[in-house]
C-alpha positions in Angstrom: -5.3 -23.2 26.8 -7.3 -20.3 27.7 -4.1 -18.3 28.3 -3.0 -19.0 25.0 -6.3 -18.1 23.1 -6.5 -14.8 24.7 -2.3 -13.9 24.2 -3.4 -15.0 20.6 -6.8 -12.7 20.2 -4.7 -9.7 21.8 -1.8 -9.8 19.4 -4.5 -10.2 16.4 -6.1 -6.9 17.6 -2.9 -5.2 18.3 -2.2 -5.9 14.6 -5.4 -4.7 13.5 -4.8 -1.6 15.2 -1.8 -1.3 13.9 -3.0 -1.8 10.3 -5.5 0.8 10.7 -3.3 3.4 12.7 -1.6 5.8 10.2 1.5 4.9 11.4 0.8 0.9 10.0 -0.9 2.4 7.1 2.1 4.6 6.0 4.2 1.1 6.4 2.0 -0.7 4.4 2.0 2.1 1.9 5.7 1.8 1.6 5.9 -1.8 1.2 3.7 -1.4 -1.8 5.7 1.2 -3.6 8.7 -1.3 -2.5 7.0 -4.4 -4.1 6.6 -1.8 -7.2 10.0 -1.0 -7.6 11.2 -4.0 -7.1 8.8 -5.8 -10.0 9.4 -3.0 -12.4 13.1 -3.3 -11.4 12.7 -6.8 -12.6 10.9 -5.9 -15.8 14.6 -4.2 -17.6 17.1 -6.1 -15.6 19.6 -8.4 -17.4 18.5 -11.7 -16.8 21.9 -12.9 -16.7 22.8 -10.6 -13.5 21.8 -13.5 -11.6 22.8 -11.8 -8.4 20.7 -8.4 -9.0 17.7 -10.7 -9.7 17.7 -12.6 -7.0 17.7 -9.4 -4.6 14.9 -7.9 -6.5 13.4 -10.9 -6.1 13.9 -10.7 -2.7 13.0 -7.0 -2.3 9.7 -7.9 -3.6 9.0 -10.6 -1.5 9.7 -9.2 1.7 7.5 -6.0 0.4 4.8 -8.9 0.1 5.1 -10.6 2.9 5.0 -7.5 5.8 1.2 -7.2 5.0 0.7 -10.8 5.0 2.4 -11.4 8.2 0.1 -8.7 10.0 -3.0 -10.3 7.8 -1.6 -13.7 9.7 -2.3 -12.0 13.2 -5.3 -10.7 13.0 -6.7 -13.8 11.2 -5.3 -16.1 14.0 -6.3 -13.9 16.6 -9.7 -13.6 15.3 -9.7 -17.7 15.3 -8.7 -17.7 18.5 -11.4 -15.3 19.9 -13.9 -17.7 18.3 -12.0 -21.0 20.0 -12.0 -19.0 22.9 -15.9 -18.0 23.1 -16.9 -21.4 21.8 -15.1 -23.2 24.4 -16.7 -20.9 27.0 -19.7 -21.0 25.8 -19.4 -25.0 25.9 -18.7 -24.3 29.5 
């Protein structure tokens, strides 16, 4: 169990630092002007082109998603830092 907690509380920091490197930022950045493009895209296509809506759609929600997945890390890494010390602690 402890194993797991502290494989968990390393990835979560990794991501942070990844977030916060210029390198994640720069990604990050892109994803947003991605997720732009993709919902103004949405705004003047022909809502019958099923097929071009669906892949904005798509576009947007992958955009969305990259910062959510490295949100998801660090949160569950931070959890698991906190199970981790909390469990030691009741040591």
């Amino acid at each position: 169990m402890d194993e797991e907690l502290i494989r968990e509380a390393e990835l979560g920091d990794e991501a942070r630092k990844f977030i916060e490197s210029s390198i994640g930022k720069a990604m990050l950045d892109r994803a947003d002007e991605l997720l732009i493009q993709a919902q103004e895209a949405l705004e003047t296509v022909d809502p019958t082109n099923t097929e071009k809506v669906r892949s904005l759609q798509n576009q947007a929600q992958m955009a969305r998603n990259f910062g959510e997945w490295l949100n998801h890390l660090v949160d569950k890494g931070d959890n698991a830092l906190i199970q981790w010390r909390q469990s030691n602690a009741e040591s």
